[in-house]
C-alpha positions as CSV (number, residue, x, y, z in Angstrom):
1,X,24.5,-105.5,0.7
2,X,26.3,-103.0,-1.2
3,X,28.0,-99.7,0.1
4,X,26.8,-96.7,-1.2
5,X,30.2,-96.0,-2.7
6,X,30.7,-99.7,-3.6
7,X,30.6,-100.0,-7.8
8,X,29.3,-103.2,-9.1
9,X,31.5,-105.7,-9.9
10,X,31.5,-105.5,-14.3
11,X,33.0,-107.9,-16.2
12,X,36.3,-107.4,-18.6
13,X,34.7,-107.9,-21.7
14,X,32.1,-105.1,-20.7
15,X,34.7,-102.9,-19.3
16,X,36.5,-103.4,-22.3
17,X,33.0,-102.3,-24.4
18,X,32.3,-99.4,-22.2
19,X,35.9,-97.8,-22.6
20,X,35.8,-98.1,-26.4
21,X,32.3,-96.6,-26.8
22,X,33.4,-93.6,-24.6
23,X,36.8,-93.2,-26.9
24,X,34.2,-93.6,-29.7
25,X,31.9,-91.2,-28.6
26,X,33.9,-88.4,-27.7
27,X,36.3,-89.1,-31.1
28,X,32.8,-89.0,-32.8
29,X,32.2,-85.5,-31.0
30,X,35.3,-84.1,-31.5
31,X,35.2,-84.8,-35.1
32,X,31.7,-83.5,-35.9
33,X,32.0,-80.2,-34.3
34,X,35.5,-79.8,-36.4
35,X,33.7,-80.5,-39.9
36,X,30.9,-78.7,-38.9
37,X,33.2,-75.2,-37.9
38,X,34.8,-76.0,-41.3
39,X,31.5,-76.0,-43.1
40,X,30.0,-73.4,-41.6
41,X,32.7,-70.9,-41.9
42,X,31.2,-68.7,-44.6
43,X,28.7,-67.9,-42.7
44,X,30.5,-66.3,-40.0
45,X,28.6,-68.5,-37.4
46,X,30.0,-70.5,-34.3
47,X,28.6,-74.1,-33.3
48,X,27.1,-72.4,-30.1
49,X,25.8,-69.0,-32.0
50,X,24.2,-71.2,-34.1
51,X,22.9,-73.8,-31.4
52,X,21.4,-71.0,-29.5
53,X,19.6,-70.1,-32.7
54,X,18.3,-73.7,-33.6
55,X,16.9,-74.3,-30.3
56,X,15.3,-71.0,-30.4
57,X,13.9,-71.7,-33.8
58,X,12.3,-74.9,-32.6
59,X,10.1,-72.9,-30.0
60,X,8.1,-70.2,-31.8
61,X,6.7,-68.7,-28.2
62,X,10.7,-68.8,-27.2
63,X,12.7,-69.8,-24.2
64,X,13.2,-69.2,-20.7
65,X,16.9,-68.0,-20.3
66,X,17.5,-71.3,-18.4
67,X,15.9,-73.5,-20.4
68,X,17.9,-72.5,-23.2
69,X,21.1,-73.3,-21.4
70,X,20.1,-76.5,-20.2
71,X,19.2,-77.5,-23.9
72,X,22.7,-76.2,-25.0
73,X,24.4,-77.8,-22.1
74,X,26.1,-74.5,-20.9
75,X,26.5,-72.8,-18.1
76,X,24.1,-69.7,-17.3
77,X,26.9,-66.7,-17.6
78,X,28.2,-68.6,-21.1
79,X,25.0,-68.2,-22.7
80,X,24.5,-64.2,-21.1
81,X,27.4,-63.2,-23.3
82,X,26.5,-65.4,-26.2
83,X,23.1,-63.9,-26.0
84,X,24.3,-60.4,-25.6
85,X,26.1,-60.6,-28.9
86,X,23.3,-62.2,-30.3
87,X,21.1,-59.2,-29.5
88,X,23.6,-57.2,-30.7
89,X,23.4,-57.9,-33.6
90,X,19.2,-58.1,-33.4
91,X,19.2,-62.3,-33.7
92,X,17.2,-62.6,-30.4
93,X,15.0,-60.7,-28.2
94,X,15.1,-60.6,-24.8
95,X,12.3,-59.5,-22.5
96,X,11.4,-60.4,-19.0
97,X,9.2,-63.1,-18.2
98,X,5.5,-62.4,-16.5
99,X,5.6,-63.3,-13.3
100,X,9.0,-64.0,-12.5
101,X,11.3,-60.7,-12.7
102,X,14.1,-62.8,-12.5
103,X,13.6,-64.8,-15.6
104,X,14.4,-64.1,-19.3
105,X,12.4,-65.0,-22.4
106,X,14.9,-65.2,-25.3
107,X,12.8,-65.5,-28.8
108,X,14.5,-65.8,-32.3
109,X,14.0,-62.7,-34.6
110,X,13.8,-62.9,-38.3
111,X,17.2,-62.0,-38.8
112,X,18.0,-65.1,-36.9
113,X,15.8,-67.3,-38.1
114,X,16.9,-67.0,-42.0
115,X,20.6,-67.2,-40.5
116,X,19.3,-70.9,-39.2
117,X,18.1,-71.6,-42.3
118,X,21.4,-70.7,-44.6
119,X,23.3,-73.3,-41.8
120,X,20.8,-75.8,-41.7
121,X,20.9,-76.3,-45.3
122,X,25.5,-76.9,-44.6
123,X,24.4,-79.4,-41.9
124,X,21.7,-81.2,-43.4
125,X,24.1,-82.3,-45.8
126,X,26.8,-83.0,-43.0
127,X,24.4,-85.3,-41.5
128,X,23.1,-86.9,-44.8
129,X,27.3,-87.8,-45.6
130,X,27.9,-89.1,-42.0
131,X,24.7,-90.8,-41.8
132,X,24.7,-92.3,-45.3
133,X,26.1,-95.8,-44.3
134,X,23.5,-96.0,-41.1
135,X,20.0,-97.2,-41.3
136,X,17.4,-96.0,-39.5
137,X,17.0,-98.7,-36.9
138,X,20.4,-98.6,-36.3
139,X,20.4,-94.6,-35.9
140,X,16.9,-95.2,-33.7
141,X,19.1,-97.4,-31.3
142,X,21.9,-95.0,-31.1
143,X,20.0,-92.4,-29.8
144,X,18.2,-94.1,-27.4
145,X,21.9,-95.2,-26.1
146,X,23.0,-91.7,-26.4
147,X,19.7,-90.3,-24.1
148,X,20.9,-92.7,-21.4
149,X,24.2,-91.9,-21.3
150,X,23.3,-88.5,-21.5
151,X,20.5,-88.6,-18.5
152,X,23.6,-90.7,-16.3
153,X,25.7,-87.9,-16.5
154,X,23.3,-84.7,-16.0
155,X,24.3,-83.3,-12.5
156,X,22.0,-84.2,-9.9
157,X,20.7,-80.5,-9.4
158,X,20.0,-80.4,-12.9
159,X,17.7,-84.1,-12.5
160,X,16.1,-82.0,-10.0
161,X,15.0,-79.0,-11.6
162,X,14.2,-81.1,-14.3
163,X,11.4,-83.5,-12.6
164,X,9.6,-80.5,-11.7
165,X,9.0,-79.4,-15.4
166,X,6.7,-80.9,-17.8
167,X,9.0,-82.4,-21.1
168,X,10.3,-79.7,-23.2
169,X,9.6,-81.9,-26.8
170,X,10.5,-82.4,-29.4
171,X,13.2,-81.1,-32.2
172,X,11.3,-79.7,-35.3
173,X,12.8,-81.1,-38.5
174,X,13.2,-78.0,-41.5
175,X,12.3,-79.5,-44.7
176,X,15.2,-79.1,-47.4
C-alpha cells in the first residue's frame, strides 16, 4: 500500500510527455496574453480589465464578488481594486447582495458592455489566426485536457467551496 506522500511510480516516456506539455502550455499562455495586450492596446484595456468585463457580460443578473474572482483566477483584494477602477469609471455596479451583507453583486453596465464588444471583435480574430490550423475535434480534446489539469491544480479550499455550489455554466459566444 502506498504512503500518502508516496507518488506513483510514472514511466520516462510519460515523464518526458508531461514536462513538455507543461513547457507547452505555459509558452502557449505566455504568448497569448502578449499578442493579445498588443492587440488590444487601442483600446486602453488590460487582459484582467477586460476579463472582469467578459465574465460579467456572460451573466446578465451579474456576479457575486467571489464568484467573479474564482472565474478570473485571482485573489479577492486583486479584483477589489480592479473593480474599484472599473466603477470608477461606471463599467460595473456594485451593490450588496440580499441576504448576505457581506457579499457583493458586481453587474456590467452599458458602458462596459460595448467596451466588451469593441475587444471581442480584436480577439475573435486572435483566436480565429491561432486556431486556424486546429480542427474542432482536436480543439474539443484540448479543452477537456485543459479542464483536468485545471481542476488538479485548484487549491483544495477552493474544491471545497466549489462542491457546495450548483455549476456556474457556460461561456456565451457573441456572434461577429
Amino acid at each position: 500500500m502506498m504512503s500518502a506522500t508516496a507518488q506513483p511510480k510514472v514511466s520516462p516516456e510519460r515523464a518526458k510527455l508531461q514536462i513538455e506539455t507543461f513547457f507547452k502550455a505555459a509558452l502557449a499562455t505566455r504568448r497569448f496574453r502578449a499578442r493579445f495586450a498588443e492587440r488590444v492596446k487601442s483600446t486602453s484595456q488590460t487582459e484582467a480589465r477586460w476579463s472582469a468585463l467578459y465574465f460579467l457580460s456572460n451573466t446578465p443578473e451579474g456576479l457575486i464578488q467571489s464568484d467573479l474572482a474564482e472565474r478570473m483566477g485571482v485573489q479577492g483584494p486583486t479584483l477589489v481594486r480592479l473593480l474599484d477602477a472599473l466603477e470608477a469609471q461606471q463599467l460595473v455596479l456594485r451593490t450588496e447582495e440580499p441576504g448576505d451583507r457581506r457579499a457583493k453583486r458586481v453587474m456590467i453596465q452599458p458602458a462596459g458592455a460595448s467596451i466588451v464588444a469593441e475587444v471581442d471583435a480584436v480577439a475573435a480574430r486572435m483566436r480565429d489566426e491561432v486556431f486556424s490550423g486546429v480542427n474542432d475535434q482536436d480543439l474539443a480534446t484540448t479543452l477537456r485536457v485543459l479542464d483536468v489539469v485545471v481542476s488538479s491544480l485548484e487549491p483544495e479550499q477552493l474544491k471545497a467551496t466549489r462542491a457546495k455550489r450548483p455549476p456556474a455554466g457556460n461561456f456565451r459566444i457573441v456572434d461577429r
